[in-house]
C-alpha positions as CSV (number, residue, x, y, z in Angstrom):
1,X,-11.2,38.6,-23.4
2,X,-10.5,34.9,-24.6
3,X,-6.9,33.6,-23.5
4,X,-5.0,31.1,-25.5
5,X,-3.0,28.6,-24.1
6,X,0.3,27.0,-26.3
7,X,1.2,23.8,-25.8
8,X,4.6,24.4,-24.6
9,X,2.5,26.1,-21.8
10,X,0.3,22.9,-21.5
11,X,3.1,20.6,-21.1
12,X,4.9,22.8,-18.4
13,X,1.6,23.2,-16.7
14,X,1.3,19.2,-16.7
15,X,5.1,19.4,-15.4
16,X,4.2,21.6,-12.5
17,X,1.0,19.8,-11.5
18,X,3.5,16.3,-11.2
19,X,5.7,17.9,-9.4
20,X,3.6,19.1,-7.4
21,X,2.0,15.7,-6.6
22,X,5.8,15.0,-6.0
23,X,6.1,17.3,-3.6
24,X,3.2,16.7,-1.5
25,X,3.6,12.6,-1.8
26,X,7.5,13.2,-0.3
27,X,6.3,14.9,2.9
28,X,4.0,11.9,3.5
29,X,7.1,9.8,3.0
30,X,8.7,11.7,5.5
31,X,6.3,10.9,8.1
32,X,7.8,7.7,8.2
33,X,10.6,8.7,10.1
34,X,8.6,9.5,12.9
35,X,7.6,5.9,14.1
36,X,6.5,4.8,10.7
37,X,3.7,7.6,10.0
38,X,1.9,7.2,6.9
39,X,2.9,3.7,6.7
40,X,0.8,2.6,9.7
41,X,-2.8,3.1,7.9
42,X,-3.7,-0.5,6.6
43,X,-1.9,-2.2,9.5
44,X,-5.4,-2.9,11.7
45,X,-6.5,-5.3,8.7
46,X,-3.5,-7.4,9.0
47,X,-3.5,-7.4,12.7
48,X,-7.2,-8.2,12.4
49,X,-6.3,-11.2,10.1
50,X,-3.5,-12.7,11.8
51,X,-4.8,-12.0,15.4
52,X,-7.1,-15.9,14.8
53,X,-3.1,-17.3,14.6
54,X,-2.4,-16.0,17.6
55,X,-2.2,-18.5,19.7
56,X,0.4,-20.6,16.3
57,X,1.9,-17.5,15.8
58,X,3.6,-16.7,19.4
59,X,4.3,-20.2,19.7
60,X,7.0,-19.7,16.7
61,X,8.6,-16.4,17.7
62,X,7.5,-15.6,21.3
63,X,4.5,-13.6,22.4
64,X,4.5,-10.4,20.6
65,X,7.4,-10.7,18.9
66,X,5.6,-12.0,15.3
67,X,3.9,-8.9,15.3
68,X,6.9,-6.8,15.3
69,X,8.2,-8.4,12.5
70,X,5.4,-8.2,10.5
71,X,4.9,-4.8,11.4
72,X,8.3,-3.7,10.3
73,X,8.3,-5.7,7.0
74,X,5.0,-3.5,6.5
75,X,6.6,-0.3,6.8
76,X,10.0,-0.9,5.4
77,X,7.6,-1.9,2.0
78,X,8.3,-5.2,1.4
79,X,7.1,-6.4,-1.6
80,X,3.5,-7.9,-0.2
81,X,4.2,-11.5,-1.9
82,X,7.0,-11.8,0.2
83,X,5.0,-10.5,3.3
84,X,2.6,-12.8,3.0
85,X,5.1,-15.7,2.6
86,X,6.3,-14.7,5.9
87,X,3.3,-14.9,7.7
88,X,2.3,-18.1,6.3
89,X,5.7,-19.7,7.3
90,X,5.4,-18.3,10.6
91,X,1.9,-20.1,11.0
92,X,3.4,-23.1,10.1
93,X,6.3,-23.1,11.8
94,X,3.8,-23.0,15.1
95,X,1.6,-25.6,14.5
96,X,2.9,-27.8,17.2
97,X,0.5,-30.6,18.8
98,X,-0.6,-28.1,21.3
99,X,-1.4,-25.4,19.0
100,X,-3.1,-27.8,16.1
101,X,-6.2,-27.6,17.9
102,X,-6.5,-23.4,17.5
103,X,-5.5,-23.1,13.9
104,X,-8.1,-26.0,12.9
105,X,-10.4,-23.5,14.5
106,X,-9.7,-20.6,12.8
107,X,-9.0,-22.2,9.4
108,X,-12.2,-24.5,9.9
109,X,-9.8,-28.1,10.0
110,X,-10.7,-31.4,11.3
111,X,-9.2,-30.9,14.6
112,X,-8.4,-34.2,15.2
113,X,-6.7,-34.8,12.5
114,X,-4.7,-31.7,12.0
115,X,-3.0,-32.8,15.6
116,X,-2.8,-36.0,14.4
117,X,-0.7,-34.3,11.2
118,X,1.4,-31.6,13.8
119,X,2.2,-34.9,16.2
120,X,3.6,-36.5,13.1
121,X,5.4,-33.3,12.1
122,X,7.2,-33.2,15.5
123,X,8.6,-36.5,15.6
124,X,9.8,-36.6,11.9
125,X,7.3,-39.7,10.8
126,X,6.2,-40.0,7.4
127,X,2.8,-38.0,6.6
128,X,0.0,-40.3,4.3
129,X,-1.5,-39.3,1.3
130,X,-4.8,-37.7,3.1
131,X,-2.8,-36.3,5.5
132,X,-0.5,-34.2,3.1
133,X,-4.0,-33.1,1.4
134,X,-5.2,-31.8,4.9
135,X,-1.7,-29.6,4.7
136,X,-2.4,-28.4,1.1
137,X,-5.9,-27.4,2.5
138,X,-4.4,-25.8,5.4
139,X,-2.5,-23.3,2.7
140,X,-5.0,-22.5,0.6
141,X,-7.6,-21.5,3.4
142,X,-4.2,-19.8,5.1
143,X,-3.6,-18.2,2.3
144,X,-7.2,-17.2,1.1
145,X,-7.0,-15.5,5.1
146,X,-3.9,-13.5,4.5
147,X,-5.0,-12.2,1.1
148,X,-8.1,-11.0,2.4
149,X,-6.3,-8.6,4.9
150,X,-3.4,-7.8,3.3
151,X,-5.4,-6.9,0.0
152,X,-7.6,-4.4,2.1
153,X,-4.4,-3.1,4.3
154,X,-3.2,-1.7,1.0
155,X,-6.6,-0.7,-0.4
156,X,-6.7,1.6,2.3
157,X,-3.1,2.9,2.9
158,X,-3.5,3.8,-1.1
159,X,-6.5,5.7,-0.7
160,X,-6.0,7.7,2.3
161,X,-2.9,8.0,0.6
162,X,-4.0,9.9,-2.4
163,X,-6.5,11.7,-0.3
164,X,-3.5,13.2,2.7
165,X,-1.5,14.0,-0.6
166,X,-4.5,15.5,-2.1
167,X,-5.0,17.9,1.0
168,X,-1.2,18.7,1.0
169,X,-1.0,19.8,-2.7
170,X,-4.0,22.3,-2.2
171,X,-2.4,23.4,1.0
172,X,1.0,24.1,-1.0
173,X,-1.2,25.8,-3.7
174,X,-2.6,27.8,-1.4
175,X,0.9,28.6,0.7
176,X,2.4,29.6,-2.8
177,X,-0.5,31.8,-3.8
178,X,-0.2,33.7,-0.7
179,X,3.9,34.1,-1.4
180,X,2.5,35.4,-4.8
181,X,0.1,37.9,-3.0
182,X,3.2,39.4,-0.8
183,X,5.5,39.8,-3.3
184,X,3.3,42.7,-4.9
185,X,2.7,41.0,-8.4
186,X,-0.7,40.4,-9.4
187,X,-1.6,36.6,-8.4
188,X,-4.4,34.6,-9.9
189,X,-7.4,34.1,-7.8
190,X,-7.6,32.0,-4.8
191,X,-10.4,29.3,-6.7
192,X,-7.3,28.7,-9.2
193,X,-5.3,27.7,-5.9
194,X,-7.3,25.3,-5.1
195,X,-8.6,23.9,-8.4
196,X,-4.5,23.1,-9.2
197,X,-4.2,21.2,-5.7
198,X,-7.4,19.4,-6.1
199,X,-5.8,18.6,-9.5
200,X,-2.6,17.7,-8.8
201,X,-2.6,14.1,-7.5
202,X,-5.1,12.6,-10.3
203,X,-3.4,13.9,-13.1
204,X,0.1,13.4,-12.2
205,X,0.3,9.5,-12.9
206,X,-0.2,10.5,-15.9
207,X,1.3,13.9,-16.4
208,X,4.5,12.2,-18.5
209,X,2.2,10.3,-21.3
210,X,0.2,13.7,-21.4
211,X,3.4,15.9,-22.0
212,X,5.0,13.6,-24.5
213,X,1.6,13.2,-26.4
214,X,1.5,17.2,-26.6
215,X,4.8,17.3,-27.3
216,X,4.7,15.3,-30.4
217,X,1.2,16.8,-31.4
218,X,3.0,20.1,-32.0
219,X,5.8,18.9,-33.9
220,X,3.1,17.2,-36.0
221,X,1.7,20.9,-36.3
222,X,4.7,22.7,-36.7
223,X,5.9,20.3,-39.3
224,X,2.2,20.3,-41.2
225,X,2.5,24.0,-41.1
226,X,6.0,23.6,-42.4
C-alpha cells in the first residue's frame, strides 16, 4: 500500500523536526547554569593559546585572574571580536621591561629591542619610526596567535554541539515513541524514532526556507488547478 504525503503534512513535519532541534538545543543551554556546562568545550584551545602570555598576562591582572575573565567572557558569549580584543589588550597592557623578554619569545621578537620599546613605554618617551613598526608586528603575530585558538575553540564547541543535540533529539524521539506505545494507540516503528532524531538537527536550520518554499509551491498548485 503506497502512502501519500500532502504538503500541509510536509511543512508541519518540517515544523516538528525544528522544533525538535529546538528543544534538544535548549537543554544544552541549560547546562550552562551548572558551572557553564556546554559552554566549556572549546576553552582548552584558548587556554592553550594564551598560556605562552602567561608570564604578560598575570603581570596585567594578577596571577590567575586573566584567565577568569576570559573564561567568563567565553561563556557569557561574547561576541568573539570583542574577545579577542580583550586578550590582546591584556597582552599589551603587561609588557613591562620585565616581561618584554617572554612575549618576544613566544611571538618570535627581537628581544632586545622589544625591552628597549616596553622601557620606553614605561617612562612615557617618544617611540621611533622602527620601533612603532616592531609594535605593529607584535599585533599582527598577536593576533595571528589568538585567531588560531579562538577559531578552533569555536570549531569544536559547534560540532560537539550539533552532535550532544543530535543525541538528545533521538533520545526525545525515542522517549515520545515510548509515551506513544503506553497510551494504547498504534505507534510507528522504533527505526522511525530514530531516523526523525538523527534528522532533526541538520534539517532544522533550514526547516523555515523549506516550509515557506512548500508553502508557496501549493498555492502555485492550487491556483494552476484553479
Amino acid at each position: 500500500m503506497t502512502t501519500t504525503i500532502s504538503l500541509d503534512q510536509a511543512g508541519a513535519s518540517l515544523a516538528a523536526l525544528s522544533a525538535l532541534a529546538t528543544a534538544a538545543f535548549g537543554l544544552l543551554d541549560a547546562s550552562k547554569a551548572f558551572s557553564g556546562g556546554i559552554s566549556n568545550i572549546g576553552l582548552n584551545h584558548i587556554k592553550r593559546a594564551m598560556t605562552r602570555f602567561e608570564g604578560t598576562l598575570n603581570q596585567a591582572l594578577g596571577a590567575g585572574e586573566w584567565w577568569v575573565l576570559i573564561r567568563a567572557n567565553w561563556i557569557n558569549g561574547m561576541a568573539k571580536t570583542e574577545q579577542k580584543a580583550v586578550a590582546r589588550s591584556l597582552v599589551k597592557l603587561g609588557l613591562t621591561p620585565a616581561t618584554a623578554a617572554g612575549l618576544a619569545a613566544a611571538l618570535g621578537l627581537d628581544t632586545a629591542k622589544l625591552t628597549a620599546v616596553a622601557v620606553k613605554l614605561a617612562n612615557g618617551t617618544s617611540l621611533t619610526e622602527q620601533e612603532l613598526n616592531l609594535l605593529g608586528r607584535l599585533s599582527a603575530v598577536l593576533d595571528a596567535r589568538l585567531d588560531a585558538g579562538f577559531e578552533m575553540a569555536e570549531q569544536q564547541y559547534r560540532n560537539v554541539s550539533r552532535m550532544l543535540a543530535g543525541v538528545l533529539c533521538i533520545a526525545l524521539s525515542i522517549a515520545a515513541r515510548a509515551i506513544w506505545d503506553v497510551s494504547g494507540e498504534s505507534p510507528p516503528p522504533w527505526w522511525v524514532a530514530v531516523a526523525v532524531g538523527v534528522l532533526a538537527v541538520p534539517i532544522a536550520p533550514v526547516a523555515k526556507d523549506l516550509t515557506s518554499s512548500l508553502t508557496a509551491a501549493m498555492r502555485a498548485l492550487k491556483l494552476g488547478k484553479g
